[in-house]
Every structure is written in C-alpha cells, then in structure tokens.
C-alpha positions in Angstrom: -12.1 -11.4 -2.3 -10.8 -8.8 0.4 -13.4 -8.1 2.7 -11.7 -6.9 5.9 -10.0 -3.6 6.6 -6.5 -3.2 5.3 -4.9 -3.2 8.3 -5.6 -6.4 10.6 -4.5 -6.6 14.5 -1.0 -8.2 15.1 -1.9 -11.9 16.4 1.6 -13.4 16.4 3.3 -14.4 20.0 6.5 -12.9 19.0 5.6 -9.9 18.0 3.4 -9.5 20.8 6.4 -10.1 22.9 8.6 -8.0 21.5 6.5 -5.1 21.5 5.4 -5.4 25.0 9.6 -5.8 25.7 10.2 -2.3 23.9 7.8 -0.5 26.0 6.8 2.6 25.8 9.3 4.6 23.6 8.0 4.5 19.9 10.1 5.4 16.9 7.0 7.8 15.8 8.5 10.1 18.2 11.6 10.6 15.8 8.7 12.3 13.4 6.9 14.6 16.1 8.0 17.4 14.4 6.8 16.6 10.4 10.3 15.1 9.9 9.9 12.6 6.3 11.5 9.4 6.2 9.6 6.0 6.9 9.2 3.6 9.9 9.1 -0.2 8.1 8.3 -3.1 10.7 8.7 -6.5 9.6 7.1 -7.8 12.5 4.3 -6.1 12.3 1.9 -8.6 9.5 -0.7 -5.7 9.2 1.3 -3.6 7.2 2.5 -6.3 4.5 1.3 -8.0 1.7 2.4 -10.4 -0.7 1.3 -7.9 -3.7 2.1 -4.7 -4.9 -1.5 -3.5 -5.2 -2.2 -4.6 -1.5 -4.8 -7.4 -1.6 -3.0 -10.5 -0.9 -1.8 -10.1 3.1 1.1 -11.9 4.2 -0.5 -14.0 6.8 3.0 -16.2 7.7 6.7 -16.5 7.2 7.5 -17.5 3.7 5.2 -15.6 1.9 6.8 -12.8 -0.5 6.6 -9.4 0.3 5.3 -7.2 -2.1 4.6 -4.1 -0.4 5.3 -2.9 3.7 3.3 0.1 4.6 5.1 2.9 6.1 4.3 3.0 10.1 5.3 6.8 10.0 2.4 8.6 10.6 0.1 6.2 11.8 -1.5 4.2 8.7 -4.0 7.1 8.9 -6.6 7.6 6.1 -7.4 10.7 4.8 -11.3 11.6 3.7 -13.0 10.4 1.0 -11.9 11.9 -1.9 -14.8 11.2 -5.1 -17.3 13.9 -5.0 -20.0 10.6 -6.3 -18.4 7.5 -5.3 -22.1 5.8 -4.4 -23.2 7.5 -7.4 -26.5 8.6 -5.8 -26.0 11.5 -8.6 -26.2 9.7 -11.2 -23.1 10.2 -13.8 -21.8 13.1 -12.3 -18.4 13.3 -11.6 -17.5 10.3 -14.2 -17.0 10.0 -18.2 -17.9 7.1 -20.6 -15.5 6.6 -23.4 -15.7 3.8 -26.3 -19.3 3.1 -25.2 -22.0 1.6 -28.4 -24.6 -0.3 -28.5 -22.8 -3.4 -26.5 -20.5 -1.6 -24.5 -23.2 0.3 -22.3 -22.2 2.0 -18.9 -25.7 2.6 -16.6 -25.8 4.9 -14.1 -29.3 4.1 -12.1 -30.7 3.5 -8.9 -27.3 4.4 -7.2 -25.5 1.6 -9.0 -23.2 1.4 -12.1 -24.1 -1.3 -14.1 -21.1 -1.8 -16.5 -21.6 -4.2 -19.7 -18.9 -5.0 -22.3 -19.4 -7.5 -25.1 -16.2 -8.0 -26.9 -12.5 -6.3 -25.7 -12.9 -3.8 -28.7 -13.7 -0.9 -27.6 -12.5 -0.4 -24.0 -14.9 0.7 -22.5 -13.8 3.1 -19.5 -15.9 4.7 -17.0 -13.2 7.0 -15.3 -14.0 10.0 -12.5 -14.1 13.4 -14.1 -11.3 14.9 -12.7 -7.7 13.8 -11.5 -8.2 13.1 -8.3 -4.6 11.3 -7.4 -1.2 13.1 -6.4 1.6 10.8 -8.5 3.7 8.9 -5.9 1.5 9.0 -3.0 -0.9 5.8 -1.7 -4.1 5.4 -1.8 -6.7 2.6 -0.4 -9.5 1.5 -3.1 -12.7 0.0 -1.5 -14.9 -1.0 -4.7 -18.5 -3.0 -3.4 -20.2 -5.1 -6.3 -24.2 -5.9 -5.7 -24.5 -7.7 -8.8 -22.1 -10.2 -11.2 -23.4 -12.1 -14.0 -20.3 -12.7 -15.8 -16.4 -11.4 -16.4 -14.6 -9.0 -15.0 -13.0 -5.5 -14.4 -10.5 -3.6 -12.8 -10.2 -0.2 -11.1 -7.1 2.5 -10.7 -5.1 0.3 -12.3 -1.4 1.7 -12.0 1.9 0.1 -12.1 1.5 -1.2 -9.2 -1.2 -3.3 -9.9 -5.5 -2.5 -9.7 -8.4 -3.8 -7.9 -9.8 -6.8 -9.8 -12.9 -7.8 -9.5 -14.7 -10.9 -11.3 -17.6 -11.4 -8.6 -20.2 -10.0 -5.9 -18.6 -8.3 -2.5 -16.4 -5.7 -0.9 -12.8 -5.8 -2.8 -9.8 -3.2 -1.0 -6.5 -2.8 -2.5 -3.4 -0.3 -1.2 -2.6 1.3 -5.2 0.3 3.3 -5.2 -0.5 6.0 -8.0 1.5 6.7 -11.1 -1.4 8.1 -12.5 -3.7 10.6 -11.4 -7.1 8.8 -12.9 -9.7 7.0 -11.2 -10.7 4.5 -14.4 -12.9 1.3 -14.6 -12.0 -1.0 -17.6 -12.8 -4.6 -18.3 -10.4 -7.4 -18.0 -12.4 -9.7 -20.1 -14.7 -10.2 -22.9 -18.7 -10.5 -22.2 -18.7 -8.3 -18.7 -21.5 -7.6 -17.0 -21.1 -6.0 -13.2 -22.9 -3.7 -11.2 -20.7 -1.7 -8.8 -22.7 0.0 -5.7 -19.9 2.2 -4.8 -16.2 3.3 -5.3 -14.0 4.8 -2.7 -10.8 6.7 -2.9 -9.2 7.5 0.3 -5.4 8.5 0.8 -3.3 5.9 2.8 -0.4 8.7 4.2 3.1 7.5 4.6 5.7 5.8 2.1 5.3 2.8 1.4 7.4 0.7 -0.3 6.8 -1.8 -3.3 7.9 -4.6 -5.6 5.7 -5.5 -8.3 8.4 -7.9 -10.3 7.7 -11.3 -8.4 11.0 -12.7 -9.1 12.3 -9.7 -7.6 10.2 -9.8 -4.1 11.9 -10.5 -0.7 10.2 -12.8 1.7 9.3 -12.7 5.4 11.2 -15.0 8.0 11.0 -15.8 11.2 13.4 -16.6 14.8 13.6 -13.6 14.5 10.7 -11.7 12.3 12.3 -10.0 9.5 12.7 -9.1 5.9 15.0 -11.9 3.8 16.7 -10.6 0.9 17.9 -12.4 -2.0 20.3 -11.2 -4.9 17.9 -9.6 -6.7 15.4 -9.0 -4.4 14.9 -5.6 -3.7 11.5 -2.9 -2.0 11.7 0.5 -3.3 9.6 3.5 -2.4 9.4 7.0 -3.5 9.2 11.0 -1.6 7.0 13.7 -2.5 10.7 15.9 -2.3 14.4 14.7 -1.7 15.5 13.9 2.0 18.3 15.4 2.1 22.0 15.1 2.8 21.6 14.5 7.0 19.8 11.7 6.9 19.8 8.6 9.6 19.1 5.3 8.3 18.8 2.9 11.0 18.3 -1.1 10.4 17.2 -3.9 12.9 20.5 -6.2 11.7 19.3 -10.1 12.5 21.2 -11.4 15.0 23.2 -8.5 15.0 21.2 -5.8 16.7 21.3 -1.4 15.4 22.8 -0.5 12.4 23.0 3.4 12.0 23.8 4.8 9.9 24.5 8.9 9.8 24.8 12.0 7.2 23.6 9.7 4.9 22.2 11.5 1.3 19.1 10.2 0.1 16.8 12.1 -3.0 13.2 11.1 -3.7 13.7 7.4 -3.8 14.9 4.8 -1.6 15.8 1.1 -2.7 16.1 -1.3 0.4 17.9 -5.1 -0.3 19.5 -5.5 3.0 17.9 -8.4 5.4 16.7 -6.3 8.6 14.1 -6.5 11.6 13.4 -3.3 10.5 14.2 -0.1 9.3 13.7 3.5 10.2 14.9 6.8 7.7 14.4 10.1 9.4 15.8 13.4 7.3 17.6 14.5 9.8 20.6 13.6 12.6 19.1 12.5 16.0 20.1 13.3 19.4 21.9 11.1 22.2 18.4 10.1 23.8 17.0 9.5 20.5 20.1 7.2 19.4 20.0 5.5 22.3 16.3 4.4 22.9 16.7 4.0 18.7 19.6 1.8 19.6 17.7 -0.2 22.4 14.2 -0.7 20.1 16.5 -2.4 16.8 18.7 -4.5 19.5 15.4 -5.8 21.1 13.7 -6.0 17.6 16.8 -7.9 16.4 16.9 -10.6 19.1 19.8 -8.8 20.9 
C-alpha cells in the first residue's frame, strides 16, 4: 500500500553531497525558455521506481528501475482533472457497463461501493468522458474506506494500474495509452468501497520499462543507472525534437558526454550506463556547455 506522496525528499549522503558540490547552477535553466527534452537524475531516489506504474520506489542500489521521472519542469502537478472524483454527485460523470443482479456498482453517501460475483461480466465503472492526453503522465490517488474481499484496478494502461485489494490511500505514476479513467475487478467475489478517485497530470517525460527482464538497475560509488544487454528505459514526446538536439550524459567514471546536432522524433530509448542524462531540442551556448560540462563531471565522480 502507497500511502506517501510520490515524490519523497532525497535522504542519501551522496547525493546530498553532490548536490551541495554543484551549487547553484541547475540544468532547469537549459528549459527557461519552454525548450522539450528531459532532465533524468539517477541520484535523485524520489523520481524512481522499481515499476512502470509508479508504486514500488526504489529505496536502494540494486533495485530495478522501472520508471525515472523527468526533472524538467519541476515534477509539478497539474489540477484535478475528474469533474466527481469524491463522487459527492452521485453517478455523474461515470458509466456502468456489464452490471446485473451480482455485478452492482453503488453510488451513495459519497462512496462507490463496487461488487462483482464471478469474472463474467466485467464490470467497469469508467468516468464519462476521456479525460487523458495519450503519451503524457498522470498520478492516480484512489482512497478505499471499506474492503470485504478481492480486488480491483484503476487506469489500467500498458504501463501497468493502480491495484488495490484492501482499505487505504493507493498512488501510482500511469503513463496513458488510453484516454479512459476505468475501474474493473481483478478477481472473482469483489466487494470494495472507494471514497474518492483523483486524476492529476504529472508534466514532464518520463521514461518507462514495463518488461522486467528488460529493466536496468540503480548502482552506487557513484549513483547511476546500470545497463545490461537488454536493458533499456524509453519515453515518448508530445511532437518530434528535432534535428539540433544536445544529448548530454553523466559517463561513470568518465565525466560529460555531449553530444550535438543530434536528431531525435517523438521517442527516445536510453541503454547507456550514465549519472545522468539531460536532452534539450536545441544547441546550447559556451556558458551553458560549460556549467553543463562542470554538473555531469561532478555528477560523474570527476
């Protein structure tokens, strides 16, 4: 059970001490003027979790990585996006489908109590309208009052869902590949009474692995991103980059990698070991190169 916000303050002495070497240029300033691209930081545990869907946190090194949240813009969330997520109005803004005499979806008291009998029907209890853009993030808060038995999930994508199989507060990071907001059961003989849903957008790019054989892992001496073979984190744009893009990597041990005029369309695959990496859509300046330069030495342990 998630019960804490999805991102959790950075307690580890080496990152601490890195960050505090770096000062006070930030690589957020490469994206002062709207530029797309993504800022990924390795060192940073907040903004990684061992699964796709984003409930799982990576808490140490040798944990897979599963998804890194983009640092871009902030890990700012937009507003609430269902119109009757504590459904204080009742059914508005949601549609039953396959409901009968044992698959029953109540909306009372400001509560949906969802009860399914057998796995045929499904029944689905899903928000009215689209209310996700394709591609872009989103963090899923779902609070259970009541559980008497089985289980369900919410926004499930392919990126994984929110499961939930008891009483409390459950988040998840969903990246969407479908535009609807659905609750369906995971088993047979559910009965679970959800006091609210919330749908909020999670901006930046974040990147993702849901194939666990395929899901790097995080390292330490010094903090980074460990790639094997296959391994591999991958996220998607809104629109193309663009042929003038910098790509600049945190090499371990090595120090900045960066790389120029570099063409990238609306997806990115990553499945080089780095410290971290930073993709703006444009060329940078001398300043910028250099302060660039001195952040992925210093990240790097150079």
């Amino acid at each position: 059970m998630i019960t804490r916000p999805i991102t959790r303050p950075v307690t580890s002495p080496i990152a601490r001490a890195v960050n505090d070497a770096i000062g006070a240029w930030n690589p957020r300033a490469l994206f002062a003027l709207g530029e797309q691209g993504v800022i990924y930081d390795p060192s940073d545990l907040s903004t990684l979790w061992q699964d796709s869907a984003g409930t799982t946190p990576v808490t140490a090194a040798g944990q897979p990585v599963g998804l890194m949240l983009d640092k871009r813009l902030g890990l700012v969330r937009g507003a609430e996006i269902l119109t009757n997520g504590d459904f204080s109005q009742g059914a508005a803004g949601w549609t039953i489908s396959g409901a009968d005499a044992t698959h029953i979806a109540t909306f009372s008291g400001g509560t949906l109590r969802y009860q399914s009998g057998t796995t045929s029907p499904q029944l689905t209890v899903a928000a009215s309208a689209g209310v996700a853009t394709i591609g872009k993030a989103y963090e899923v808060t779902v609070v259970v009052s009541a559980h008497v038995s089985g289980g369900v999930k919410v926004f499930e994508n392919t990126t994984g869902s929110v499961a939930i199989a008891g009483v409390g507060t459950f988040k998840g990071v969903i990246v969407a590949s479908s535009a609807v907001l659905s609750i369906t059961r995971t088993t047979a003989n559910v009965d679970i009474t959800i006091g609210s849903v919330s749908l909020r957008e999670l901006h930046g790019n974040h990147a993702v692995q849901p194939t666990a054989s395929a899901k790097p892992f995080i390292r330490d001496t010094p903090r980074r991103i460990d790639y094997d073979a296959d391994d591999s984190l991958a996220v998607t744009f809104q629109a193309a980059l663009g042929s003038a893009c910098t790509v600049a990597r945190s090499i371990p041990g090595v120090g900045a990698q960066i790389l120029t005029a570099q063409t990238i369309g609306t997806s990115f695959t990553d499945n080089v070991d780095n410290c971290g990496l930073i993709i703006v859509n444009r060329a940078l300046n001398a300043a910028e190169t250099a302060n660039l330069t001195r952040y992925l030495n210093q990240r790097a342990g150079v």
